[in-house]
DRENPA-3360 file (N, C-alpha, C; in nm, 2 decimals, always signed):
BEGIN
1 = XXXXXXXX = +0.08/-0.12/+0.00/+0.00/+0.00/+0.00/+0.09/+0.12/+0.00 ~ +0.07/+0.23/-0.12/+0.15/+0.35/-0.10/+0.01/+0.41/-0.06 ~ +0.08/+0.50/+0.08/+0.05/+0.62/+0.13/+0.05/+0.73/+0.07 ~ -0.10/+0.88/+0.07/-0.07/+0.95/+0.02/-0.07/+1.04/+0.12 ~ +0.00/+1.18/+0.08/+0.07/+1.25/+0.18/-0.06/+1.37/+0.20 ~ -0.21/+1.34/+0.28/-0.28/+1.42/+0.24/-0.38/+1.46/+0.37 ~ -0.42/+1.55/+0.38/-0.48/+1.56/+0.54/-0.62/+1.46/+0.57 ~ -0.67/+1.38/+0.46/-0.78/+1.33/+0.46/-0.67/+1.17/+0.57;
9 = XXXXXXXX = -0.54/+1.15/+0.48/-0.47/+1.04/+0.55/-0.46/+1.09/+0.69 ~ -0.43/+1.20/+0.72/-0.39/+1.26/+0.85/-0.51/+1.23/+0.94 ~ -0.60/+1.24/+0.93/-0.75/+1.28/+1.00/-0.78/+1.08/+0.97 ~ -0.75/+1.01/+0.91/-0.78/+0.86/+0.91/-0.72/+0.75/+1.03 ~ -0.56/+0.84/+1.07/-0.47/+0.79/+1.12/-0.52/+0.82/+1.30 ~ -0.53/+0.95/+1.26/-0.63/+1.05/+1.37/-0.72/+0.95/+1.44 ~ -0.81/+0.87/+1.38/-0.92/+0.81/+1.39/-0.87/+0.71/+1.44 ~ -0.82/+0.64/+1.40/-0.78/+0.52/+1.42/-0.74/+0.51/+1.57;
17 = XXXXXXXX = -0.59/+0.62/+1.59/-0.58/+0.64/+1.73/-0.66/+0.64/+1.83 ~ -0.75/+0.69/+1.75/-0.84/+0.76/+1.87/-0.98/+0.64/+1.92 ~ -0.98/+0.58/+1.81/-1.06/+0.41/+1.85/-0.98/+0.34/+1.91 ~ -0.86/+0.37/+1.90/-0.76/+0.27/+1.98/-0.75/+0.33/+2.15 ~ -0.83/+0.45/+2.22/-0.80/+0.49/+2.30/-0.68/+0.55/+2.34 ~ -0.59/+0.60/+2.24/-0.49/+0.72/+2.22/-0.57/+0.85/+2.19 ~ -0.47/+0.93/+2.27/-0.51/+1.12/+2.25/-0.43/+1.18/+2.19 ~ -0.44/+1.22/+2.07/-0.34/+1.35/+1.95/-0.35/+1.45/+1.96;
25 = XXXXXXXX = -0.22/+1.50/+2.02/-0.25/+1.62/+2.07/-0.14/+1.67/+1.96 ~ -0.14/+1.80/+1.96/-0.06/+1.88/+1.85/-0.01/+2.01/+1.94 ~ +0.12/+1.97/+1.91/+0.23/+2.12/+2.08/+0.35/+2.14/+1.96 ~ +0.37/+2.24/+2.05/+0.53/+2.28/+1.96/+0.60/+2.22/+2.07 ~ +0.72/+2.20/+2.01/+0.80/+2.17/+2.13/+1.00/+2.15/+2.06 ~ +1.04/+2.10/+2.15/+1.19/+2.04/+2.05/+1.20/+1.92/+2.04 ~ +1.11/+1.87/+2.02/+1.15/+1.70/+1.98/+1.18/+1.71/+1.81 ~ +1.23/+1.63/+1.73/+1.26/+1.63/+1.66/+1.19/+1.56/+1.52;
33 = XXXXXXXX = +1.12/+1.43/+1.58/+0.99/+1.38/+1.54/+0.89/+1.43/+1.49 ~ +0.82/+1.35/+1.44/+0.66/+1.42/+1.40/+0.53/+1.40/+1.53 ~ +0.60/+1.28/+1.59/+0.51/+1.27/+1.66/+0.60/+1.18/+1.77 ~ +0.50/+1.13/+1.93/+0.63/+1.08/+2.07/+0.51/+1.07/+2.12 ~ +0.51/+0.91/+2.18/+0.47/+0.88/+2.28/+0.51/+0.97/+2.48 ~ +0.39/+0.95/+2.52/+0.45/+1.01/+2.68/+0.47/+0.94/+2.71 ~ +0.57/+0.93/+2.80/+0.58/+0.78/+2.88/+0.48/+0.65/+2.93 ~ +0.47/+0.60/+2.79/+0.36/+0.47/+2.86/+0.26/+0.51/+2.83;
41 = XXXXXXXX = +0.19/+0.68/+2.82/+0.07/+0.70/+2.82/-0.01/+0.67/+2.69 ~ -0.11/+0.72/+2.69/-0.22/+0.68/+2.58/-0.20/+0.83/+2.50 ~ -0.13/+0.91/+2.55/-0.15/+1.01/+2.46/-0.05/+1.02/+2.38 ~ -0.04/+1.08/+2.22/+0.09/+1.12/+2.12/+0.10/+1.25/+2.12 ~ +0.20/+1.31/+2.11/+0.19/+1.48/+2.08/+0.27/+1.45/+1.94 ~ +0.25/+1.57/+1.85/+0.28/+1.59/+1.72/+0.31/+1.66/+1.71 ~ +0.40/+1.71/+1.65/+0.51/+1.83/+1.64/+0.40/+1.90/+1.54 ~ +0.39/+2.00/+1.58/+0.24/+2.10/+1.50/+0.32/+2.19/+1.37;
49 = XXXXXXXX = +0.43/+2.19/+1.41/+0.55/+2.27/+1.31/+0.57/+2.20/+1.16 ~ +0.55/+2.02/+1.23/+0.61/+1.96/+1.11/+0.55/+1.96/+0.98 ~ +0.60/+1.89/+0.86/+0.47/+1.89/+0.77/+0.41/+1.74/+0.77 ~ +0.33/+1.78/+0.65/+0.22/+1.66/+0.67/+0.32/+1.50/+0.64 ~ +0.40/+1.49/+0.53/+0.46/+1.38/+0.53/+0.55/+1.34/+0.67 ~ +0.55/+1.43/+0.76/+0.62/+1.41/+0.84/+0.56/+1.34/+0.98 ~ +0.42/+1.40/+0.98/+0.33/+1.38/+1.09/+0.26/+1.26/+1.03 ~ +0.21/+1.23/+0.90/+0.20/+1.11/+0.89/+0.25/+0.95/+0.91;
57 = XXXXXXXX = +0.39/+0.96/+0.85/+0.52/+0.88/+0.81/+0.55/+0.88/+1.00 ~ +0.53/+0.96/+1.07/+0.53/+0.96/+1.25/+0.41/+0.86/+1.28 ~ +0.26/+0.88/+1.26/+0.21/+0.80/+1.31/+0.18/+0.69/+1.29 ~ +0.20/+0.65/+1.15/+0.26/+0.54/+1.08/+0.35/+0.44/+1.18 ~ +0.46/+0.49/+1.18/+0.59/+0.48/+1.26/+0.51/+0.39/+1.41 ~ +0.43/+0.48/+1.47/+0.36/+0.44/+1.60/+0.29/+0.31/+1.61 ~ +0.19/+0.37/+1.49/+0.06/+0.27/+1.50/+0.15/+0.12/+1.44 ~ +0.28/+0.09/+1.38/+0.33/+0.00/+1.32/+0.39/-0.06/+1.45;
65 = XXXXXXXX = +0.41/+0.01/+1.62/+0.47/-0.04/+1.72/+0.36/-0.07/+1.80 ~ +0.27/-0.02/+1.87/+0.19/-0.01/+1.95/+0.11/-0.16/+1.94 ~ +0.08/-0.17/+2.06/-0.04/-0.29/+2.05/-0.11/-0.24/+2.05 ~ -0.24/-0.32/+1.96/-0.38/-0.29/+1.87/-0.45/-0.41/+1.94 ~ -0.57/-0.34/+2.03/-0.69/-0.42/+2.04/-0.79/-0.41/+1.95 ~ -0.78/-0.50/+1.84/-0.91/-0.54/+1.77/-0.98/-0.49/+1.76 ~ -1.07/-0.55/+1.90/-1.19/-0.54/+1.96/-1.23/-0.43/+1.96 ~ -1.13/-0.27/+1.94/-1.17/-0.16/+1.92/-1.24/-0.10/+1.79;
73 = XXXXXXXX = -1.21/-0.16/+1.74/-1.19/-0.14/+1.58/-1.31/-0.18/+1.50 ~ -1.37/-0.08/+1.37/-1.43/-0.18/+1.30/-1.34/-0.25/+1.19 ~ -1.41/-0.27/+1.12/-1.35/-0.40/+0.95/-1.27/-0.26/+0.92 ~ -1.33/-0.21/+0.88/-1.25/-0.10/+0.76/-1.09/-0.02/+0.85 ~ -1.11/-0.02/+0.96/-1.00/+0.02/+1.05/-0.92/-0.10/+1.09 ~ -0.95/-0.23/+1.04/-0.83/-0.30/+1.12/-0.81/-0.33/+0.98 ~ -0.86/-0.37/+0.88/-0.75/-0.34/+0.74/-0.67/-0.22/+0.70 ~ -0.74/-0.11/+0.74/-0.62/-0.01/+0.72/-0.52/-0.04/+0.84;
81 = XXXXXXXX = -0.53/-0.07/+0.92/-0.41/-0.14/+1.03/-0.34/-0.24/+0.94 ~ -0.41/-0.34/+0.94/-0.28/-0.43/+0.87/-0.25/-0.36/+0.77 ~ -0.27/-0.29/+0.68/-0.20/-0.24/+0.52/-0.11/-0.14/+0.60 ~ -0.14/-0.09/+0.72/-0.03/+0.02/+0.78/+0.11/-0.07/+0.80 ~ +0.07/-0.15/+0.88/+0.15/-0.24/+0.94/+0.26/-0.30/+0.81 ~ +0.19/-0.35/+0.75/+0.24/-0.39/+0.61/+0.36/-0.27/+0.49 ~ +0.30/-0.13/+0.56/+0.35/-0.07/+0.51/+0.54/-0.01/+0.53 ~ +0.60/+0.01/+0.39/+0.74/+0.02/+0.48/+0.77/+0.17/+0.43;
89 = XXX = +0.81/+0.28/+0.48/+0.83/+0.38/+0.44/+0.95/+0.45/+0.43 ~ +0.95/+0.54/+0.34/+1.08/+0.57/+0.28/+1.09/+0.72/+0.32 ~ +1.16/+0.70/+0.42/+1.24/+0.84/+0.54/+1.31/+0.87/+0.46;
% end
């Protein structure tokens, strides 16, 4: 699956998180990332500065580590999971 670099992807990814019980939050800050787990927690911040390939290709990055309960999800969200998962991206 190629990704496209587009805020409709951004707001999908968004979603997903957010069925997953993660919170996306968007801060400025100096991390260097597009996006960072808090310690442990459920929430991501996103570097609000970055651009979109960057903040996507970030939660990509995440949602490709994180454990995924299912049971959150409908059909259409846990295939875009596995095609995420599946996906390899070129930093």
């Amino acid at each position: 699956m190629s990704l496209t670099y587009t805020q409709y992807t951004l707001e999908k990814l968004e979603s997903l998180l957010k069925s997953l019980k993660y919170k996306v939050r968007y801060e400025k800050g100096s991390f260097k990332t597009g996006a960072c787990m808090i310690e442990n927690s459920r929430i991501v911040v996103v570097n609000k500065f970055s651009n979109i390939e960057s903040k996507i290709n970030s939660l990509v990055l995440l949602l490709q580590t994180i454990p995924a309960d299912e049971s959150l999800l409908d059909e259409k969200q846990i295939q875009f999971l596995y095609s995420l998962k599946q996906t390899s991206l070129q930093l």
